[in-house]
TORTOR-711529 format. One record per residue: x, y, z of N, C-alpha, C, O in turn; residue number from 1; residue in one letter. Coordinates in nm, 2 decimals, always signed. Atoms other than C-alpha are relative to their C-alpha. Layout:
! residues N
PT      n.X      n.Y      n.Z     ca.X     ca.Y     ca.Z      c.X      c.Y      c.Z      o.X      o.Y      o.Z   bakol   zase
PT        X        Y        Z        X        Y        Z        X        Y        Z        X        Y        Z     NUM      A
...
! end
This chain:
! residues 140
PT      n.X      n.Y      n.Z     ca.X     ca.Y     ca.Z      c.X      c.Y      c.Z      o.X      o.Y      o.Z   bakol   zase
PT    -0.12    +0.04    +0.08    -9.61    -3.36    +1.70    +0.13    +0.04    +0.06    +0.24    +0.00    +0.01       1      X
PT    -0.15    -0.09    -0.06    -9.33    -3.17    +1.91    +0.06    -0.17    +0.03    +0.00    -0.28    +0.03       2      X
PT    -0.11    +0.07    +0.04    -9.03    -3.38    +1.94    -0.01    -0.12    +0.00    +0.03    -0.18    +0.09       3      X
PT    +0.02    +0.14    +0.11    -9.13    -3.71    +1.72    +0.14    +0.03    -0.07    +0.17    +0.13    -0.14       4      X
PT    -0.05    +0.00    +0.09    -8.85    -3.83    +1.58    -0.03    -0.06    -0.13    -0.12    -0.14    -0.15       5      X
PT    +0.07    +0.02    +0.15    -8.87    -3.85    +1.20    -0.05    -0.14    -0.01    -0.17    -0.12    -0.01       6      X
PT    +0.06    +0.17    -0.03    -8.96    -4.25    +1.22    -0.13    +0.01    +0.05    -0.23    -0.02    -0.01       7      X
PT    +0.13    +0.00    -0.05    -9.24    -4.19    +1.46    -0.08    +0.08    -0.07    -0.20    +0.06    -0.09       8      X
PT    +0.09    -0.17    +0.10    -9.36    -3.86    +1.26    -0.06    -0.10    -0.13    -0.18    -0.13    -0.16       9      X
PT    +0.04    +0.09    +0.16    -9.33    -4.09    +0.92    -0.11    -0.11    +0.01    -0.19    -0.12    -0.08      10      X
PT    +0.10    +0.10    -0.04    -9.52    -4.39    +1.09    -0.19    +0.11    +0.00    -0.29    +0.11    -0.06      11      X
PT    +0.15    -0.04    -0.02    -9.80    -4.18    +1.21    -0.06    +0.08    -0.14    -0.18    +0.11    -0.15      12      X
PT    +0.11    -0.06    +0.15    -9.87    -4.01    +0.83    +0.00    -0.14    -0.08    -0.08    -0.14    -0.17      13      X
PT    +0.08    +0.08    +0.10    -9.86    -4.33    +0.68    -0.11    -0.07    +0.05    -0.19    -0.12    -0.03      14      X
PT    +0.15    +0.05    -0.04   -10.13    -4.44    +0.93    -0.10    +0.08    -0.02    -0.22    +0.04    +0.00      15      X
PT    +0.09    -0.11    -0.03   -10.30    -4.10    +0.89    -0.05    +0.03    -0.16    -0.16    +0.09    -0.19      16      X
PT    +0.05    +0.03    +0.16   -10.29    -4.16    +0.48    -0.05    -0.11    -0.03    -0.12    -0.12    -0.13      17      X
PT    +0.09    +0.15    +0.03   -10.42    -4.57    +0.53    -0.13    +0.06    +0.04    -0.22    +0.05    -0.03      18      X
PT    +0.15    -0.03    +0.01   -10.71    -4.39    +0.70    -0.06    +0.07    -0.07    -0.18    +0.07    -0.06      19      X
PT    +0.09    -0.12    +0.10   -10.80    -4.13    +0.43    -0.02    +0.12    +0.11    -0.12    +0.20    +0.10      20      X
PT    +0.06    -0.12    -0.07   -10.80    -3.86    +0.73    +0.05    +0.11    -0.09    +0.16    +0.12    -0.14      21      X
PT    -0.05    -0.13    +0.05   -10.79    -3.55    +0.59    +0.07    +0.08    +0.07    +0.19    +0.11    +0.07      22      X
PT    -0.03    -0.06    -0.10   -10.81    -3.35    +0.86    +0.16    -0.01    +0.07    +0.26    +0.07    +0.08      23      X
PT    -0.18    +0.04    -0.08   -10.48    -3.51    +1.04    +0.10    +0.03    -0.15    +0.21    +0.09    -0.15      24      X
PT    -0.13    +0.01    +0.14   -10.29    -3.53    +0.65    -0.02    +0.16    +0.04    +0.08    +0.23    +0.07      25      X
PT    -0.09    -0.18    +0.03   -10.32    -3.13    +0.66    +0.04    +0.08    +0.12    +0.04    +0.20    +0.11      26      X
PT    -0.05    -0.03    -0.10   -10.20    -3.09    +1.01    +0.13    -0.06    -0.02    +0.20    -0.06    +0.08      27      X
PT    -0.12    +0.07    -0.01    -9.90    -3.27    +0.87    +0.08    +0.10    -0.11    +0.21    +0.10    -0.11      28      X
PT    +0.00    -0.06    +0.07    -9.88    -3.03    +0.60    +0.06    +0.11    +0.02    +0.02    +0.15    +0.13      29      X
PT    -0.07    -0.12    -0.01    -9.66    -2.69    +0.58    -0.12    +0.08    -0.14    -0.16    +0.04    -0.25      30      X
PT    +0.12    -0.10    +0.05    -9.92    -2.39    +0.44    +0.07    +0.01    -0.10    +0.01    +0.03    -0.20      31      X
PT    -0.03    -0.04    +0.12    -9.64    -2.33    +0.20    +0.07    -0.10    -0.09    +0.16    -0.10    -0.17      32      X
PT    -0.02    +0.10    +0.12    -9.66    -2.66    +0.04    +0.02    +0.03    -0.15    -0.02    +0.12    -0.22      33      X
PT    -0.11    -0.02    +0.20    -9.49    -2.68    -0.34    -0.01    -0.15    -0.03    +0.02    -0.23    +0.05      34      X
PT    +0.00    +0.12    +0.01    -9.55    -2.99    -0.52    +0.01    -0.01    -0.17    -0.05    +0.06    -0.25      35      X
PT    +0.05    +0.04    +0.23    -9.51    -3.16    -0.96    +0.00    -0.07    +0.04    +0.08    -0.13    +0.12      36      X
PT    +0.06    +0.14    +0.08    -9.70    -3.40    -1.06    +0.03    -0.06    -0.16    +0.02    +0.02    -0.25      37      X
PT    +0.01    -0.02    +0.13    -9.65    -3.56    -1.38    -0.10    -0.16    +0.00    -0.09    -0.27    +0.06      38      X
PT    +0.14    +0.07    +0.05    -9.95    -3.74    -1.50    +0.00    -0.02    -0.14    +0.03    +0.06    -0.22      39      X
PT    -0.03    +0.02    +0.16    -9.97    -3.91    -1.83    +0.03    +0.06    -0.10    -0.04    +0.09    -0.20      40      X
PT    -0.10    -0.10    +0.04    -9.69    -3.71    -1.95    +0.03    +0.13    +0.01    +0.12    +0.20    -0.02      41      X
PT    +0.02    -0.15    -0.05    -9.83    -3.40    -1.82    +0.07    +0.04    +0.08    +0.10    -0.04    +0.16      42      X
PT    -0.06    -0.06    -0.15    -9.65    -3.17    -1.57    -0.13    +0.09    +0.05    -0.20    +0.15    -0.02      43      X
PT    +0.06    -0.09    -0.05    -9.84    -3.01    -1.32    +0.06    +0.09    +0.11    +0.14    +0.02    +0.18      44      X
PT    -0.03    -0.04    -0.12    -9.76    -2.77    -1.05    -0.10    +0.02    +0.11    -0.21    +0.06    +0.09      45      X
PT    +0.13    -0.06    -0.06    -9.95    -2.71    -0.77    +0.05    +0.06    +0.19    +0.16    +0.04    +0.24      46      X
PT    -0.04    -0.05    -0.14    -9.96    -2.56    -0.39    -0.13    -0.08    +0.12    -0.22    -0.16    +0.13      47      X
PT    +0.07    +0.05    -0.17   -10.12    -2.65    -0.06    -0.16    -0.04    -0.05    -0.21    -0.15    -0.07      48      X
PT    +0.17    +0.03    +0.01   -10.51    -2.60    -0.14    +0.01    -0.09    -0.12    -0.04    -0.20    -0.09      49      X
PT    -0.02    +0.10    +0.13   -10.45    -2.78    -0.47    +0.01    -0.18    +0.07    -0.03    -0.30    +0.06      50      X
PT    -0.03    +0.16    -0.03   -10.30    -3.04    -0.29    -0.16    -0.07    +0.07    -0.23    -0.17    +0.03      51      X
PT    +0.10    +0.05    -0.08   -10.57    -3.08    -0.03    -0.12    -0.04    -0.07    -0.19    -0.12    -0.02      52      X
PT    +0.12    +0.02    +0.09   -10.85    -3.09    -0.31    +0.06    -0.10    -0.06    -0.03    -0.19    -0.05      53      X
PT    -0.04    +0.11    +0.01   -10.67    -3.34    -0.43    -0.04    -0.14    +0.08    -0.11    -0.24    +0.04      54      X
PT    -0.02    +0.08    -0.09   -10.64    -3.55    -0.15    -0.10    -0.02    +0.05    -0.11    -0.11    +0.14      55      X
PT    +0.13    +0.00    -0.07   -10.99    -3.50    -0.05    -0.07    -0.14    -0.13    -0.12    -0.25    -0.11      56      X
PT    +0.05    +0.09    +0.09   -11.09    -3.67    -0.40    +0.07    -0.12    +0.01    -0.02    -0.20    +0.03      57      X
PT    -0.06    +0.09    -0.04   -10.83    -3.94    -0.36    -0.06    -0.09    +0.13    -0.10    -0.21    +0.13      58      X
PT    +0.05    +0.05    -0.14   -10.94    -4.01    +0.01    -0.16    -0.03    +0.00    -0.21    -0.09    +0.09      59      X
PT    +0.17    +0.03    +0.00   -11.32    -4.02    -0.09    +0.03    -0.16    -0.06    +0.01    -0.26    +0.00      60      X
PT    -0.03    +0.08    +0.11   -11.24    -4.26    -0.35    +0.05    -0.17    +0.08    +0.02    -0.28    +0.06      61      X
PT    -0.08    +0.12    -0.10   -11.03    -4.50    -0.11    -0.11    -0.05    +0.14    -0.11    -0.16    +0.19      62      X
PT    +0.09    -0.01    -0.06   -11.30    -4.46    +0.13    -0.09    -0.09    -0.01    -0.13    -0.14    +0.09      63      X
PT    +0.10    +0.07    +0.05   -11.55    -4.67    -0.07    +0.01    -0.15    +0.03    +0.11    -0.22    +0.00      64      X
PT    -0.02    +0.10    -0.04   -11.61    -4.97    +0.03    +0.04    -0.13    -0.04    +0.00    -0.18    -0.15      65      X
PT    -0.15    +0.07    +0.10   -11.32    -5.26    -0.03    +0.09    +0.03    -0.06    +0.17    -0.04    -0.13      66      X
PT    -0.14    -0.05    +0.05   -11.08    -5.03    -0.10    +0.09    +0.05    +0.08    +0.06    +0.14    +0.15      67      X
PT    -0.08    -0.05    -0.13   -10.77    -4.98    +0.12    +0.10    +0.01    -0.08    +0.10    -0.04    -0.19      68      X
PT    -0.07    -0.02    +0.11   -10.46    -4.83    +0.01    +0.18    -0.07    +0.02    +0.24    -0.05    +0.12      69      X
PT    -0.12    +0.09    +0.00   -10.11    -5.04    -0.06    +0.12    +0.08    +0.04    +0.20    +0.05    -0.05      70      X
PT    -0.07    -0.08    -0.01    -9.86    -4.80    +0.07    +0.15    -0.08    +0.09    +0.16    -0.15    +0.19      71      X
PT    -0.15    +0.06    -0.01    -9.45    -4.89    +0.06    +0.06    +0.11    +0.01    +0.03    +0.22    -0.05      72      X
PT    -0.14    -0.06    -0.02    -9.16    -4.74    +0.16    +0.12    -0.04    -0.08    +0.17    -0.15    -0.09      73      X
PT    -0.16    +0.04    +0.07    -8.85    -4.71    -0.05    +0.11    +0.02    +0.04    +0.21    -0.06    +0.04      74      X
PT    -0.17    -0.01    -0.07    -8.58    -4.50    +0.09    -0.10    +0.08    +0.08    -0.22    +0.09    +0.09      75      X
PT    -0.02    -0.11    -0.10    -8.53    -4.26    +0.36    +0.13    +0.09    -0.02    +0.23    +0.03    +0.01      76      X
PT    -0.12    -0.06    +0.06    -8.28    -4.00    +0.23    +0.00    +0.11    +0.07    -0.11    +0.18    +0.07      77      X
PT    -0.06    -0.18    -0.08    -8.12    -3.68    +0.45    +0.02    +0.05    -0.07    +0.10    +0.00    -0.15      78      X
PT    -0.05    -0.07    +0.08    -8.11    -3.42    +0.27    +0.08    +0.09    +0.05    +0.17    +0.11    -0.03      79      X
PT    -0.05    -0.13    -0.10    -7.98    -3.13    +0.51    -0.07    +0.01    +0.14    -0.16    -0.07    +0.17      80      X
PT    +0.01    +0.04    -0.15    -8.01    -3.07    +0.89    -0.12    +0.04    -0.03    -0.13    +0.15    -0.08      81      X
PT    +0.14    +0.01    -0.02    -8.37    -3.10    +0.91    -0.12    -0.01    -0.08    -0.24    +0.01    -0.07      82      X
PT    +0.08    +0.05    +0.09    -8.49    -3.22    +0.63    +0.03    -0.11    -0.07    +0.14    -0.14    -0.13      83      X
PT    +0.01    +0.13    +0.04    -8.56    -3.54    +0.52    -0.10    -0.06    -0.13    -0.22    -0.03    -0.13      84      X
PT    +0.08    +0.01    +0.09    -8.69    -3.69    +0.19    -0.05    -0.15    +0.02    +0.03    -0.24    +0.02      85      X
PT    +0.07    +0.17    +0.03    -8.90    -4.01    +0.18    -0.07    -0.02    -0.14    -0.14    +0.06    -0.21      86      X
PT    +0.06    +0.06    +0.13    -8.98    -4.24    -0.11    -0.08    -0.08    +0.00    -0.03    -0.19    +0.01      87      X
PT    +0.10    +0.09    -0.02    -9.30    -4.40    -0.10    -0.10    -0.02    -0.15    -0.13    +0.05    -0.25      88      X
PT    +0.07    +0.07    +0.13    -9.49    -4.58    -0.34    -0.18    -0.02    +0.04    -0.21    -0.07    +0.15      89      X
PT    +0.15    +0.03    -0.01    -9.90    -4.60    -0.35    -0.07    -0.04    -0.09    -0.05    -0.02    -0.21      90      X
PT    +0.13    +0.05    +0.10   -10.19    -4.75    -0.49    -0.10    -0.06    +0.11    -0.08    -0.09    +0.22      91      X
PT    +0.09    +0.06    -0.06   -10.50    -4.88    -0.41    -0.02    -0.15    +0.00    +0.04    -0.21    -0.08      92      X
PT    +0.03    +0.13    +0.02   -10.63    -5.24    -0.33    -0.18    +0.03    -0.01    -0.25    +0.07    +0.08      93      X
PT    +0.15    +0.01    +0.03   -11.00    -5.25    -0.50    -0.09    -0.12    -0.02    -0.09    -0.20    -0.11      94      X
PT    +0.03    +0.18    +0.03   -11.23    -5.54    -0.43    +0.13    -0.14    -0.01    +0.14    -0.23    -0.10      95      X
PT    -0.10    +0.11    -0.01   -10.91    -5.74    -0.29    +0.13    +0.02    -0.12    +0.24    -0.01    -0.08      96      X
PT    -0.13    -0.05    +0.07   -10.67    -5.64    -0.60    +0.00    +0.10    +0.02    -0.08    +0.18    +0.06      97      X
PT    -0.07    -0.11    -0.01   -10.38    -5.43    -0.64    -0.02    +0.04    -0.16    +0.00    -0.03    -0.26      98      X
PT    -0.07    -0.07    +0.13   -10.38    -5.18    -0.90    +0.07    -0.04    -0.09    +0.14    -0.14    -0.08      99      X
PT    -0.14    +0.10    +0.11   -10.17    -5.25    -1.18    +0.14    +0.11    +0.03    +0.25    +0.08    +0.07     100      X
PT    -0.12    -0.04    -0.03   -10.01    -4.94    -1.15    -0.02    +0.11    +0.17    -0.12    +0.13    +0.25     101      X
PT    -0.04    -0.07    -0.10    -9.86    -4.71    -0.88    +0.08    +0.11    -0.01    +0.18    +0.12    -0.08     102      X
PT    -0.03    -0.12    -0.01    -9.79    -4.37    -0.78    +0.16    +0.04    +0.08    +0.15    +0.03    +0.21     103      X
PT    -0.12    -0.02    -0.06    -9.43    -4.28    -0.67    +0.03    +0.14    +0.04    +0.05    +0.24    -0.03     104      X
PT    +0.02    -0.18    -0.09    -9.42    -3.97    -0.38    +0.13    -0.03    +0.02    +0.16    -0.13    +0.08     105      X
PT    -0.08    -0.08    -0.06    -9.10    -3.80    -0.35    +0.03    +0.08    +0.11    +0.09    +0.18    +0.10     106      X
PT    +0.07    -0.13    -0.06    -9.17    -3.63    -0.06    +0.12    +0.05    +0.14    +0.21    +0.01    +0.21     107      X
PT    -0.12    -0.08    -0.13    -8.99    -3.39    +0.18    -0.04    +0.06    +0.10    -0.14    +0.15    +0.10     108      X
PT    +0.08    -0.04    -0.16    -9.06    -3.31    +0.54    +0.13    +0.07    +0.05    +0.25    +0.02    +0.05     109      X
PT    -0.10    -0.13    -0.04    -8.87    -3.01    +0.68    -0.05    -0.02    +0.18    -0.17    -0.03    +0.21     110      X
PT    +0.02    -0.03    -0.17    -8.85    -3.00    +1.14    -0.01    +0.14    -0.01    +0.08    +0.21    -0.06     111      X
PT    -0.03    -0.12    -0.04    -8.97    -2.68    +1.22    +0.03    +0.02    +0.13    +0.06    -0.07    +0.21     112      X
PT    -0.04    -0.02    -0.10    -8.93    -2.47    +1.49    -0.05    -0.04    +0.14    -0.01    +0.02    +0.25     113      X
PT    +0.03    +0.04    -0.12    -9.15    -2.67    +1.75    +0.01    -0.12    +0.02    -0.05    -0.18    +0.11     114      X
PT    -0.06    +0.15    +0.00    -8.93    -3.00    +1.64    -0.13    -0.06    -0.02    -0.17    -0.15    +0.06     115      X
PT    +0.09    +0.10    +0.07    -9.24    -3.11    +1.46    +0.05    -0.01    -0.10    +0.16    +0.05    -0.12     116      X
PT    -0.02    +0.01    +0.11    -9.24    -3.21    +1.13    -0.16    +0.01    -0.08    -0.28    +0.01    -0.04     117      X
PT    +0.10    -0.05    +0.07    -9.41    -3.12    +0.79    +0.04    -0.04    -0.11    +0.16    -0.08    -0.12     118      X
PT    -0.02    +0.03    +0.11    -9.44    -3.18    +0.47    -0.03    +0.10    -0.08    -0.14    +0.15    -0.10     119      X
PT    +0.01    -0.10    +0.01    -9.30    -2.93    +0.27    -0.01    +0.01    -0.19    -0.02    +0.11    -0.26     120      X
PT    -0.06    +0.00    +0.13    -9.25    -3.06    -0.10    -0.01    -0.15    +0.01    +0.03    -0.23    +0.09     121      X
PT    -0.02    +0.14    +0.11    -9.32    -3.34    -0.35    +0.04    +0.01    -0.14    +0.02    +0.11    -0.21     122      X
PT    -0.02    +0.04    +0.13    -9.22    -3.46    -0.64    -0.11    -0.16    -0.04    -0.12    -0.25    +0.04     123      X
PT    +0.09    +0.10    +0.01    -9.48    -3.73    -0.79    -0.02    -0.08    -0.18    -0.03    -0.01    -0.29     124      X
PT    -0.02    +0.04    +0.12    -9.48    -3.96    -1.09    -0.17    -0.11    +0.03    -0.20    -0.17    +0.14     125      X
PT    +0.11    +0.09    +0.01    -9.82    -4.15    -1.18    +0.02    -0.11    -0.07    +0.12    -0.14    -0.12     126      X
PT    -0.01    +0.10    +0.11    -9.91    -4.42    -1.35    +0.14    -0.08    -0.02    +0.18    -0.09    -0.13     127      X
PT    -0.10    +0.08    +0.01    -9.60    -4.64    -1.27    +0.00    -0.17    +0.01    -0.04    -0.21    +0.11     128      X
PT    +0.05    +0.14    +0.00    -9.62    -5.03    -1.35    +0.03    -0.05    +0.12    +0.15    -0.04    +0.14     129      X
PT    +0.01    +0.09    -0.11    -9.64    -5.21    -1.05    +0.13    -0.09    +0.00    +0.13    -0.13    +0.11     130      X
PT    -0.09    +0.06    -0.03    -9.30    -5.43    -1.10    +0.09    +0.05    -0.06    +0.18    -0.02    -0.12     131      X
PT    -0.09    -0.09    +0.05    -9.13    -5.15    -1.21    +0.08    +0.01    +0.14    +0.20    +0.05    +0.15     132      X
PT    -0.04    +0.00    -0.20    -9.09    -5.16    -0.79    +0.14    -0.10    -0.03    +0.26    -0.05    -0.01     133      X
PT    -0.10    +0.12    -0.03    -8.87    -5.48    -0.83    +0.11    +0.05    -0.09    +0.20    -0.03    -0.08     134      X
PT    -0.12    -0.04    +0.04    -8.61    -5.29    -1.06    +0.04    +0.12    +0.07    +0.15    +0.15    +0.03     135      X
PT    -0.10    -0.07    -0.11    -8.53    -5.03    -0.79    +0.17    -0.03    +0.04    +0.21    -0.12    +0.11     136      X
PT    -0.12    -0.01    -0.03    -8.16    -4.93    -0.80    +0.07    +0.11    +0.09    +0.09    +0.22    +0.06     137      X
PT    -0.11    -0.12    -0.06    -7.95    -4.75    -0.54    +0.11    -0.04    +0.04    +0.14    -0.14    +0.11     138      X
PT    -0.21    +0.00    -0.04    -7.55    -4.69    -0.53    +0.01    +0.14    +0.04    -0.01    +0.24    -0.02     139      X
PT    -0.08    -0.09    -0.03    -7.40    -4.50    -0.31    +0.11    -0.01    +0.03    +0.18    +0.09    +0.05     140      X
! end
């Protein structure tokens, strides 16, 4: 991963989340991941292993046969020198349909110091209606 710029870094985890790898997603991962969820109005917090048990169950799930997963990009937002937030949208396609609804990642990738990148922080909203996409507003 040494000096990928963020574009190339971002391309290769959304290819490395269409495959369900695990392996490569927690090589993409910073050990002192921080992440909330809010799930049918629940908050959760959670950290790294959380996440990855997560992501293992998700990734099995997508795995099964006929199901691949619908993954959009929304923004790309700078937050500070070396850190970058991306807004991506997911769900699955099961037996040819899309989900109804969809999951909205916050997510933040920090360069460390071998000019790789990582992902150090999310923010995550579940259960979002699927053309709730098409009222996306940004003013700056």
């Amino acid at each position: 991963m040494k000096n990928k710029s963020f574009r190339e870094f971002l391309d290769s985890y959304l290819d490395v989340w269409r495959k369900s790898s695990l392996a490569e997603l927690r090589d993409m991962m910073s050990i002192d991941y921080k992440a909330r969820e809010i799930s049918n109005g629940e908050l959760v917090d959670f950290g790294y292993e959380e996440s990855v048990t997560g992501w293992e169950q998700g990734f099995k799930f997508a795995k099964q046969e006929g199901n691949e997963w619908d993954l959009n990009e929304i923004a790309i937002i700078p937050l500070r020198q070396n850190e970058i937030m991306a807004i991506l949208s997911a769900t699955l396609i099961v037996d040819g349909k899309k989900l109804e609804n969809i999951s909205l990642f916050f997510q933040t990738f920090k360069r460390n110091e071998n000019n790789g990148w990582k992902l150090i922080r999310s923010y995550i909203e579940t259960g979002v209606p699927n053309e709730n996409l098409n009222k996306v507003q940004f003013n700056h």
